[in-house]
C-alpha positions in Angstrom: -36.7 -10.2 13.2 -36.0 -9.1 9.3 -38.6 -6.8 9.3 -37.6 -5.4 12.7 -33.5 -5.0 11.1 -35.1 -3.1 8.1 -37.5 -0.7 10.2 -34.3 0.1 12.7 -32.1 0.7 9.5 -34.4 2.8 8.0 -35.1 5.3 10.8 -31.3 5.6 10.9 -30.8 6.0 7.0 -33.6 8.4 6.6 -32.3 10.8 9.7 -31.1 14.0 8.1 -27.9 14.1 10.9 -25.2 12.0 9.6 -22.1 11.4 10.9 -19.0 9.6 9.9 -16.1 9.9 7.2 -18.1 8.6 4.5 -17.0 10.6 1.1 -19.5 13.1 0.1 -21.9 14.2 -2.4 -19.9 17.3 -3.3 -16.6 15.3 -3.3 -18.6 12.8 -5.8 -18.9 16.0 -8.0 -15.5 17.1 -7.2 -13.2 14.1 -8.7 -16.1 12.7 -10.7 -17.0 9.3 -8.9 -19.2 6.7 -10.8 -19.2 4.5 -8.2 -17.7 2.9 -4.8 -16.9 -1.0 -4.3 -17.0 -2.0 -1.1 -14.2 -5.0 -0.6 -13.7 -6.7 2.7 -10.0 -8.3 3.4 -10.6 -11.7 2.0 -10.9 -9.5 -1.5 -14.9 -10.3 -2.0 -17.0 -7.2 -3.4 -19.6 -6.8 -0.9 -21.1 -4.1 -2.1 -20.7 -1.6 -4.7 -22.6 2.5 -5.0 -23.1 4.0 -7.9 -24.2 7.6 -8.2 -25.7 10.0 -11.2 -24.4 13.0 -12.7 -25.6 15.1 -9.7 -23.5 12.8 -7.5 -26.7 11.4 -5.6 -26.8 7.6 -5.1 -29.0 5.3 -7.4 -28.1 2.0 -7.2 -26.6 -0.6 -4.9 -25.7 -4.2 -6.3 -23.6 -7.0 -4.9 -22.2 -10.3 -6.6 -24.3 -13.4 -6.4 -23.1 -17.0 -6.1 -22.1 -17.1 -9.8 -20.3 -14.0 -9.1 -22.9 -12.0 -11.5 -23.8 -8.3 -10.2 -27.3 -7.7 -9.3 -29.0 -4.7 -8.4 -30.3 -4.6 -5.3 -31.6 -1.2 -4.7 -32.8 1.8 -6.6 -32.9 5.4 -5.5 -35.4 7.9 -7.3 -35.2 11.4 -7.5 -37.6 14.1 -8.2 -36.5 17.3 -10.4 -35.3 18.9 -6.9 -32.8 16.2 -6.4 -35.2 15.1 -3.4 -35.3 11.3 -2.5 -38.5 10.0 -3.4 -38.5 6.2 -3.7 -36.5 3.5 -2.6 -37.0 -0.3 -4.1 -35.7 -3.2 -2.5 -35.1 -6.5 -5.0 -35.2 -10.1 -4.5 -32.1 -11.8 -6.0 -34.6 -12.4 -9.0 -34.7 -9.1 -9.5 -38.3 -8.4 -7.9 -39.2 -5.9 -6.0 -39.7 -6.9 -2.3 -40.2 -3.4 -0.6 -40.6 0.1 -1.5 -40.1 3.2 0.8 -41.9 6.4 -0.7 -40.7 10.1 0.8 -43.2 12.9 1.1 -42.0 16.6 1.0 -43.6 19.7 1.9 -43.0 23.1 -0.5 -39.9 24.1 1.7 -38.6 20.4 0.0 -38.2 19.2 3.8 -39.5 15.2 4.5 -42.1 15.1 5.8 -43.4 11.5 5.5 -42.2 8.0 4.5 -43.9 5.1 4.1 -42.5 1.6 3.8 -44.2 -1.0 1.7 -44.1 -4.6 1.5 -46.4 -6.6 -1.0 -48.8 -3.4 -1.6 -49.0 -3.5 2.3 -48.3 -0.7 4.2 -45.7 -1.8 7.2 -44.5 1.3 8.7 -44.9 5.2 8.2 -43.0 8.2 9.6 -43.9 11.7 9.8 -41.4 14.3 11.0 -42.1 18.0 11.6 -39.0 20.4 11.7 -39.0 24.2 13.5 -38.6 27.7 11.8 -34.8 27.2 10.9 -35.2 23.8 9.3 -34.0 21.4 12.1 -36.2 18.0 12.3 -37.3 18.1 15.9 -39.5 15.4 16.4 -40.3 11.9 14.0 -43.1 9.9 14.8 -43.3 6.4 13.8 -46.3 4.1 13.2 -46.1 0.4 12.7 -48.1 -2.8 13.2 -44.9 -4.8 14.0 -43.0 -2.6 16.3 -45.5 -0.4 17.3 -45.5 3.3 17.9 -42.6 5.6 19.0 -41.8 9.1 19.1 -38.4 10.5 18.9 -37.8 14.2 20.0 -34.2 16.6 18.6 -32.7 19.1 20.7 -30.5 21.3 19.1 -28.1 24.1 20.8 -27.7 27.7 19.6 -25.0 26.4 16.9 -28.1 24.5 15.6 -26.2 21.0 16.0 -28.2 18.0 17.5 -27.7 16.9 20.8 -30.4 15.0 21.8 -32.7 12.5 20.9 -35.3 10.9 23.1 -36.9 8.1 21.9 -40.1 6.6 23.3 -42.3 3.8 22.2 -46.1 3.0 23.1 -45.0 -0.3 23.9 -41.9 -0.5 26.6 -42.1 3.4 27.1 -38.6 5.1 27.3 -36.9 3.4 24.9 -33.4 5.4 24.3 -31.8 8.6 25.1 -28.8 10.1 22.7 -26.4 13.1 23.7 -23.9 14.3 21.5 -20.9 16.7 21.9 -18.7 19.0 19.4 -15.5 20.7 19.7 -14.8 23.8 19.1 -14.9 23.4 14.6 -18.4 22.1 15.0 -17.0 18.4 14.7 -18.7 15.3 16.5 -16.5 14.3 19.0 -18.6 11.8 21.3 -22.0 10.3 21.0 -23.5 8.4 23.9 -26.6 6.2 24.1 -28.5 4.8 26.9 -30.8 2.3 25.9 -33.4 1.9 28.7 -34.7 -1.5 27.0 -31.2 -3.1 26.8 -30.0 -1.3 30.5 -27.0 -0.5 28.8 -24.6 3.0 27.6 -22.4 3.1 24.7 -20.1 5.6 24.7 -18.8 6.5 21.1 -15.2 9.0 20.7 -14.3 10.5 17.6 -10.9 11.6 16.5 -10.1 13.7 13.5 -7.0 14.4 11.5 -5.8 18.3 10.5 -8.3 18.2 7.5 -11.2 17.7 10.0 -11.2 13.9 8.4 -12.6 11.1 11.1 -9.2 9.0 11.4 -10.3 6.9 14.6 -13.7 6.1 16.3 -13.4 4.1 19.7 -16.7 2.6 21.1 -17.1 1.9 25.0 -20.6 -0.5 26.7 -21.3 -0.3 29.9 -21.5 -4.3 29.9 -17.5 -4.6 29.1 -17.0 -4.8 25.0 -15.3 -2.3 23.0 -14.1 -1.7 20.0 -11.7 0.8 17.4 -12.2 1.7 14.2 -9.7 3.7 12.2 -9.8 5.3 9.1 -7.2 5.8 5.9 -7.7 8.3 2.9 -6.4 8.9 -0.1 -4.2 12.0 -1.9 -7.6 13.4 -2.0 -8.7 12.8 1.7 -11.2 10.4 0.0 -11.6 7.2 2.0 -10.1 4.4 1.1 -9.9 1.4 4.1 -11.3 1.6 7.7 -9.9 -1.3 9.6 -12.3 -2.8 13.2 -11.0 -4.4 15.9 -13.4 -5.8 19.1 -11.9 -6.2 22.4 -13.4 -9.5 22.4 -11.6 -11.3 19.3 -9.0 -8.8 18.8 -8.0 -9.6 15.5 -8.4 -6.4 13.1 -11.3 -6.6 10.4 -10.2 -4.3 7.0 -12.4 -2.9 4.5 -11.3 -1.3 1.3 -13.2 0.8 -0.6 -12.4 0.8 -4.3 -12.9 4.1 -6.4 -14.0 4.0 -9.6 -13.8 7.6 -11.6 -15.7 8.7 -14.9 
């Protein structure tokens, strides 16, 4: 099941469509940002970024039990700024997984390869069209098996499909997503054939085209709301959950820190 968590996160951490409110590379650049904690409402650092002078990410850590920061990933560039290995460490501070990228001469991915004890668990390859959009990924892995996502873009050259199949259930999932009229994300829906279920995900923005609310809808019932709060800078600072289920509001705070 671990492995299973890490190979889903990865193909959604290594898809070059993102989403979301999260504060950008050029706004690291912008205000100078060393680094983000992430703090959740009981005041415990879960998590804490910290980016190089070309604003790209190179380390995560977290606290341990004795309240000691460890590093827990790395991020390597190559003299393009191009992503080229991810390590994983053990609370020891060994390495327990590696994730190399490939790149052709246009500096698009083209491969990544996930690595576990010098064992190769997982590789993608992705091939893109003639104005640069990834349109299909394939994924090989002895624990999961095989699948084969296909990208659907409009004439705006924005996503709006993906179709996911895998060698071993078949159809597997089926994304659609919609824009308004500034090119914003403004609902995503998936149909997972596995599962037999739709999420339905609606996106809300403020006048400086900053997500401010998210509401997610499942065909089985449960919902939820996320909302969003920035800073002076429209830099986000707290995003506070609430499931239909519990109902009681969940707040993280995301603490700043400037060089």
């Amino acid at each position: 099941m671990r492995t299973k968590l890490l190979l889903l996160f990865l193909t959604f951490a290594i898809s070059i469509c993102s989403f979301g409110q999260e504060i950008s590379q050029n706004e690291i650049l912008k205000f100078k940002i060393k680094s983000i904690k992430t703090i959740d409402e009981d005041g415990t650092i879960t998590n804490i970024n910290f980016y190089n002078q070309h604003g790209n990410l190179f380390k995560q850590a977290s606290p341990n039990e004795d309240n000691k920061i460890i590093i827990n990933k790395e991020f390597i560039y190559d003299e393009n700024d191009k992503l080229i290995q991810e390590r994983t460490f053990d609370f020891k501070g060994d390495i327990t997984l590696v994730i190399n990228h490939s790149y052709n001469n246009l500096n698009q991915l083209i491969q990544s390869k996930l690595i576990r004890n010098e064992e190769i668990i997982a590789i993608w390859l992705f091939d893109y069209d003639k104005n640069g959009n990834k349109i299909k990924e394939t994924q090989t892995s002895n624990t999961m098996g095989n699948s084969v996502t296909q990208y659907t873009y409009d004439l705006n050259q924005l996503l709006i499909h993906e179709d996911k199949s895998n060698t071993t259930i078949g159809k597997e999932e089926l994304v659609a997503y919609q824009y308004n009229s500034a090119k914003l994300l403004i609902e995503k829906k998936t149909i997972s054939y596995y599962f037999n279920t739709t999420i339905k995900v609606t996106y809300f923005y403020n006048d400086k085209n900053k997500l401010i609310k998210q509401v997610e809808d499942s065909s089985n019932g449960v919902s939820s709301m996320k909302t969003f709060e920035y800073n002076n800078d429209n830099l986000l600072i707290r995003d506070n959950w609430r499931g239909s289920i519990s109902k009681i509001t969940h707040k993280t705070t995301y603490e700043i820190g400037y060089k």
